[in-house]
LORO-222087 format. One record per residue (C-alpha): chain; y, x, z; residue number from 1; residue in one letter. Coordinates in steps of 0.001 Angstrom, whole numbers, plus 500000, padded with zeros to 6 digits. Example, Ala and Ser with C-alpha at 12.3 -4.5 7.8 and 13.67 -1.06 7.14 Angstrom:
BEGIN
<node A <495500 512300 507800> 1 a>
<node A <498940 513670 507140> 2 s>
//
This chain:
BEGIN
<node A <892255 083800 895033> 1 x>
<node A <891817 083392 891349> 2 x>
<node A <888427 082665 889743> 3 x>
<node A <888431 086118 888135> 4 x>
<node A <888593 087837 891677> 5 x>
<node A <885939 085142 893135> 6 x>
<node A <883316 086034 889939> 7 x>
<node A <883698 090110 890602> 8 x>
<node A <883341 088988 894507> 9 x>
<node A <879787 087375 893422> 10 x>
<node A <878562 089952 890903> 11 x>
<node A <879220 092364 893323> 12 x>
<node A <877511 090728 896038> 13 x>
<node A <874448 090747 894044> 14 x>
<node A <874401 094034 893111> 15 x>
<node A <875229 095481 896408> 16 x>
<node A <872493 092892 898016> 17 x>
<node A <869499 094682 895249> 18 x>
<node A <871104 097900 896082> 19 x>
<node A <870600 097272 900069> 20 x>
<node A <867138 095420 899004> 21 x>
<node A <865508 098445 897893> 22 x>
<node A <867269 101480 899762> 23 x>
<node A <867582 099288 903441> 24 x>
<node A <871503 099213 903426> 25 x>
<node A <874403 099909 900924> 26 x>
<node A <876232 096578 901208> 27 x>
<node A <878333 097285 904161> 28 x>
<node A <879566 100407 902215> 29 x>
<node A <880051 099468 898770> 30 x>
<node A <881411 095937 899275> 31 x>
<node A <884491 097022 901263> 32 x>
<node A <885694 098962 897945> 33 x>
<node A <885699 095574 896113> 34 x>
<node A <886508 093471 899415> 35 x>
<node A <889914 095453 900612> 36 x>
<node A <892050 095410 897694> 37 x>
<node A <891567 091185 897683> 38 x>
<node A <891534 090043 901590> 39 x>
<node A <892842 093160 903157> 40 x>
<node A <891203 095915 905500> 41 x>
<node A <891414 093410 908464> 42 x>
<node A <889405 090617 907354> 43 x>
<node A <886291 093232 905580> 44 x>
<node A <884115 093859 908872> 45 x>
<node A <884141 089997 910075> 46 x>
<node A <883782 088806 906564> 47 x>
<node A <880936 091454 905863> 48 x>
<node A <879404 090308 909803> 49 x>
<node A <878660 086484 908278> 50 x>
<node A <877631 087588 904649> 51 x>
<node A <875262 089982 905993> 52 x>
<node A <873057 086797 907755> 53 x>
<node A <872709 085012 904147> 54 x>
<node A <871369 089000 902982> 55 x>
<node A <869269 089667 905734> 56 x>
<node A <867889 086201 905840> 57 x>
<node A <867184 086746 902287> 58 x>
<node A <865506 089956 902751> 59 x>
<node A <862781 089056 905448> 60 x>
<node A <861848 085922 903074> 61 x>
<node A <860848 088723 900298> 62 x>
<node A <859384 091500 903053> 63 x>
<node A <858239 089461 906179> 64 x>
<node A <854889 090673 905526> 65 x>
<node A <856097 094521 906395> 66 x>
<node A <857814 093651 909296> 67 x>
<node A <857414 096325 912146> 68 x>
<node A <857607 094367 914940> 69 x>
<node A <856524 096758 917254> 70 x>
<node A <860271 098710 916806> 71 x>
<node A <862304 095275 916435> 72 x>
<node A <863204 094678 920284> 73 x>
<node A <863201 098037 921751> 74 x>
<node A <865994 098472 919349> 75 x>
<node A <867491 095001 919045> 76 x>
<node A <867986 094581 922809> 77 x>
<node A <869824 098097 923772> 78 x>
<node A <871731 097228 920274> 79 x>
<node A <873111 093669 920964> 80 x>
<node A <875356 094382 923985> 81 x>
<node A <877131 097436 922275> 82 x>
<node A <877537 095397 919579> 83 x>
<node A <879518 093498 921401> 84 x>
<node A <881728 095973 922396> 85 x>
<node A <882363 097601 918960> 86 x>
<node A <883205 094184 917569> 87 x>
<node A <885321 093240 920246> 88 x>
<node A <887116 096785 919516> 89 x>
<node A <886396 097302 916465> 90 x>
<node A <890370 098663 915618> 91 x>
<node A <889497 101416 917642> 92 x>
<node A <886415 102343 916287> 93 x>
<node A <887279 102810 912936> 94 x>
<node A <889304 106490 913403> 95 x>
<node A <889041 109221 910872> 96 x>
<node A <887281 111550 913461> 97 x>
<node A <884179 109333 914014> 98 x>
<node A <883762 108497 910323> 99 x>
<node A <883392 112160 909887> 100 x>
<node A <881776 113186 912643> 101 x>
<node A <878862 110118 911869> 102 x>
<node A <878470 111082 908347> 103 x>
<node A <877926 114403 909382> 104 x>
<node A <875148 113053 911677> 105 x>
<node A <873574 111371 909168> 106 x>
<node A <873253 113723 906845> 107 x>
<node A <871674 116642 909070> 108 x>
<node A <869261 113758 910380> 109 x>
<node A <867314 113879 906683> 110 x>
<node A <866351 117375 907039> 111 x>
<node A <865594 117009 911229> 112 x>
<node A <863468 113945 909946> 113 x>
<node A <861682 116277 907615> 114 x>
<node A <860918 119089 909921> 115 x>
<node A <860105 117140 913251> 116 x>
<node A <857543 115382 910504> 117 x>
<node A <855768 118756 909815> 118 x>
<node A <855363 119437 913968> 119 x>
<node A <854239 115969 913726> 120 x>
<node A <856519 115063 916300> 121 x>
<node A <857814 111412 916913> 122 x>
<node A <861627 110525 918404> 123 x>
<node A <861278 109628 922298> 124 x>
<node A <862104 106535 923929> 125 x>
<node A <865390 107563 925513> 126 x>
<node A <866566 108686 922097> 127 x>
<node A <865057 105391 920489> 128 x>
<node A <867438 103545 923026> 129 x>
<node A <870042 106153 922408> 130 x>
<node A <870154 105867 918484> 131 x>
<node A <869917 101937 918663> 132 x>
<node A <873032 101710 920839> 133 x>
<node A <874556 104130 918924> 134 x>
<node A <874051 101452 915787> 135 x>
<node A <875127 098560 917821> 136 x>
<node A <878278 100135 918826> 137 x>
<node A <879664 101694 915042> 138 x>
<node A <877805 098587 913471> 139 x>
<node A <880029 095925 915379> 140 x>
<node A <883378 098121 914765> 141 x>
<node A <882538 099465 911091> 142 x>
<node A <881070 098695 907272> 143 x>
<node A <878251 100876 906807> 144 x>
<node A <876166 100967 910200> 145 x>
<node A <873632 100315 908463> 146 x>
<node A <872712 104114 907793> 147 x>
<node A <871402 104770 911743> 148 x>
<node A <869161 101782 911536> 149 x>
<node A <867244 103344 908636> 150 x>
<node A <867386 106801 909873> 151 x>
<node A <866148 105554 913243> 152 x>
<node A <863388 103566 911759> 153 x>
<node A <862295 106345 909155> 154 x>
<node A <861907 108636 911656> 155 x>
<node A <859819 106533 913924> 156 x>
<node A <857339 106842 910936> 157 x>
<node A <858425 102767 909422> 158 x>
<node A <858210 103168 905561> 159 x>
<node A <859323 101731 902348> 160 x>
<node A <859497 098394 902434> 161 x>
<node A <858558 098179 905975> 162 x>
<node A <862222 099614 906399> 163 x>
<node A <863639 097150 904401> 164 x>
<node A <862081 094598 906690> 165 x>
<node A <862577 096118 909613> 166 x>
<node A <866052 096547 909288> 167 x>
<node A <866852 093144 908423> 168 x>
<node A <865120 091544 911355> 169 x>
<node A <867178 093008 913753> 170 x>
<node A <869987 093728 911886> 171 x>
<node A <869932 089522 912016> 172 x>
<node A <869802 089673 915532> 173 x>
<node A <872346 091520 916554> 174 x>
<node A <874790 089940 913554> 175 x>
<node A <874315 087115 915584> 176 x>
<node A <876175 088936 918205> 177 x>
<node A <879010 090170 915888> 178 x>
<node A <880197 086646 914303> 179 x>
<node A <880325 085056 918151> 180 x>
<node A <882619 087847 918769> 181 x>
<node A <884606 088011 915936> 182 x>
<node A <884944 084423 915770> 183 x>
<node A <886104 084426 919617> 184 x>
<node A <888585 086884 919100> 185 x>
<node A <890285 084898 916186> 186 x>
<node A <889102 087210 913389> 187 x>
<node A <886864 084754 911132> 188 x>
<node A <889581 081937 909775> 189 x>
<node A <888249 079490 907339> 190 x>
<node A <889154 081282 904150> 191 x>
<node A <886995 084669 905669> 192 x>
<node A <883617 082220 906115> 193 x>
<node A <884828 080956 902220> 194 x>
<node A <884423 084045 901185> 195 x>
<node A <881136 085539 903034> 196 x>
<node A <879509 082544 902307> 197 x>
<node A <880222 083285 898300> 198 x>
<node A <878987 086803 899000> 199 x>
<node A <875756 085904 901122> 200 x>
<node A <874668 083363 898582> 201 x>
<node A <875242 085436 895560> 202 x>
<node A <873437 087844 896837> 203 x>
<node A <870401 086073 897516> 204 x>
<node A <868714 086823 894810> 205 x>
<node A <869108 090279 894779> 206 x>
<node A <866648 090409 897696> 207 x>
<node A <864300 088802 895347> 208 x>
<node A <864921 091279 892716> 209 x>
<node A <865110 094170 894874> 210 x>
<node A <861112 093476 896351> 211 x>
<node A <859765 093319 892709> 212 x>
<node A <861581 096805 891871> 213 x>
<node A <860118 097865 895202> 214 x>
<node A <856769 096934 894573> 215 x>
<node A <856951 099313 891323> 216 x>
<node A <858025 101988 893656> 217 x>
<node A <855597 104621 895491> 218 x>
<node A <856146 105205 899084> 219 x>
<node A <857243 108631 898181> 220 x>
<node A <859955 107798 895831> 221 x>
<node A <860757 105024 897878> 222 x>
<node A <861491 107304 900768> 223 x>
<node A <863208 109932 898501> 224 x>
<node A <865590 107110 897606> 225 x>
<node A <866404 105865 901070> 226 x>
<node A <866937 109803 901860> 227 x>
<node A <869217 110272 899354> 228 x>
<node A <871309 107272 899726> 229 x>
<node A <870709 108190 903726> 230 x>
<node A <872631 111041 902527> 231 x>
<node A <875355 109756 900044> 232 x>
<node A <876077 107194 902548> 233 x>
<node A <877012 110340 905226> 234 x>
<node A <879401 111565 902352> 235 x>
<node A <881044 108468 901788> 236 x>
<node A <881922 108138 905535> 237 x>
<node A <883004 112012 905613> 238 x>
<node A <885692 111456 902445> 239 x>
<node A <886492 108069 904163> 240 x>
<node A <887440 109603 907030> 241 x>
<node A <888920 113210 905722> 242 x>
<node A <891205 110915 903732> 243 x>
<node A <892901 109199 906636> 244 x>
<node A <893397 112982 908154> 245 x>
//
């Protein structure tokens, strides 16, 4: 790769990684844009996999404080195992049909999470499981899982930053799960950890960066923000998918 392609790699690492910092997610879908025209469809979801430890690590050094650690393993736990399986399929998981069909999802789930709010009504346990294997499974095959994590957190009642935190503690954990298995199965050469490791460490400080624009942010507008990217991130995966139709 030339140096010009390895410099728009790292600047837009870091602006994908403030991005993520303050809405909870948004590298997994914006980095493939930049990522596929340079390495190739193939290599994006294990490359993405190792880059996204140097992010989240990044991300509970600036929010550890508003961890919820209450939600972590409940969620982490069901999620690991299916992780497994989406990464060790993850060909198969990438179909047209289920990129619409999960945008879709995601989108009506803003306006559920809005009215179950008003009846002050909380998700149930067996959904909670549900919704976190539903994450493992599309987050080990696809870019973008992300999205179910923080509509599965917001609507058990974790805010703002809290998200933010949230997310990236167990998004960590079951990351974990998805290098052993990509790296088993043959899909993580040298040049792919080359290349995640330039995008995890560029985008280190966009954590940083990301908690100080945060911390300027009410919990309202916060929320807003992580709705509507909630939302936009739905689309993407809907014109993703109606594309390949």
């Amino acid at each position: 790769m030339s140096i010009e392609e390895l410099v728009l790699i790292a600047c837009a690492a870091l602006v994908t990684s403030v991005v993520g910092g303050v809405a909870g997610y948004g590298t997994g879908l914006l980095m493939p844009l930049v990522l596929v025209p340079l390495v190739g469809a193939q290599a994006v979801v294990p490359i993405l996999g190792v880059s996204a430890i140097f992010n989240n690590l990044s991300r509970i050094a600036a929010f550890y404080k508003k961890i919820a650690w209450a939600h972590v393993w409940p969620i982490a736990l069901v999620a690991m195992p299916f992780c497994y399986i989406g990464a060790a399929f993850y060909s198969y998981l990438s179909g047209p049909g289920a990129a619409v069909l999960i945008g879709g999802a995601l989108i009506l789930l803003v306006p559920a999470r809005r009215i179950l709010k008003k009846f002050e009504s909380r998700i149930s346990r067996p959904a909670v499981y549900g919704a976190g294997a539903l994450f493992g499974l599309v987050t080990g095959g696809v870019p973008g899982g992300g999205i179910i994590l923080i509509s599965l957190l917001m609507s058990l009642g974790v805010l703002g930053p809290g998200v933010v935190a949230t997310d990236a503690v167990i998004s960590l954990m079951v990351g974990f799960v998805k290098i052993a298995t990509f790296q088993s199965y043959g899909q993580l050469p040298l040049a792919s950890w080359a290349v995640a490791a330039l995008i995890g460490v560029a985008g280190i400080p966009g954590a940083f960066i990301a908690k100080w624009i945060s911390e300027h942010l009410s919990v309202k507008v916060h929320t807003g923000l992580m709705d509507a990217t909630v939302v936009l991130g739905g689309a993407v995966l809907i014109v993703r998918g109606l594309k390949q139709i």
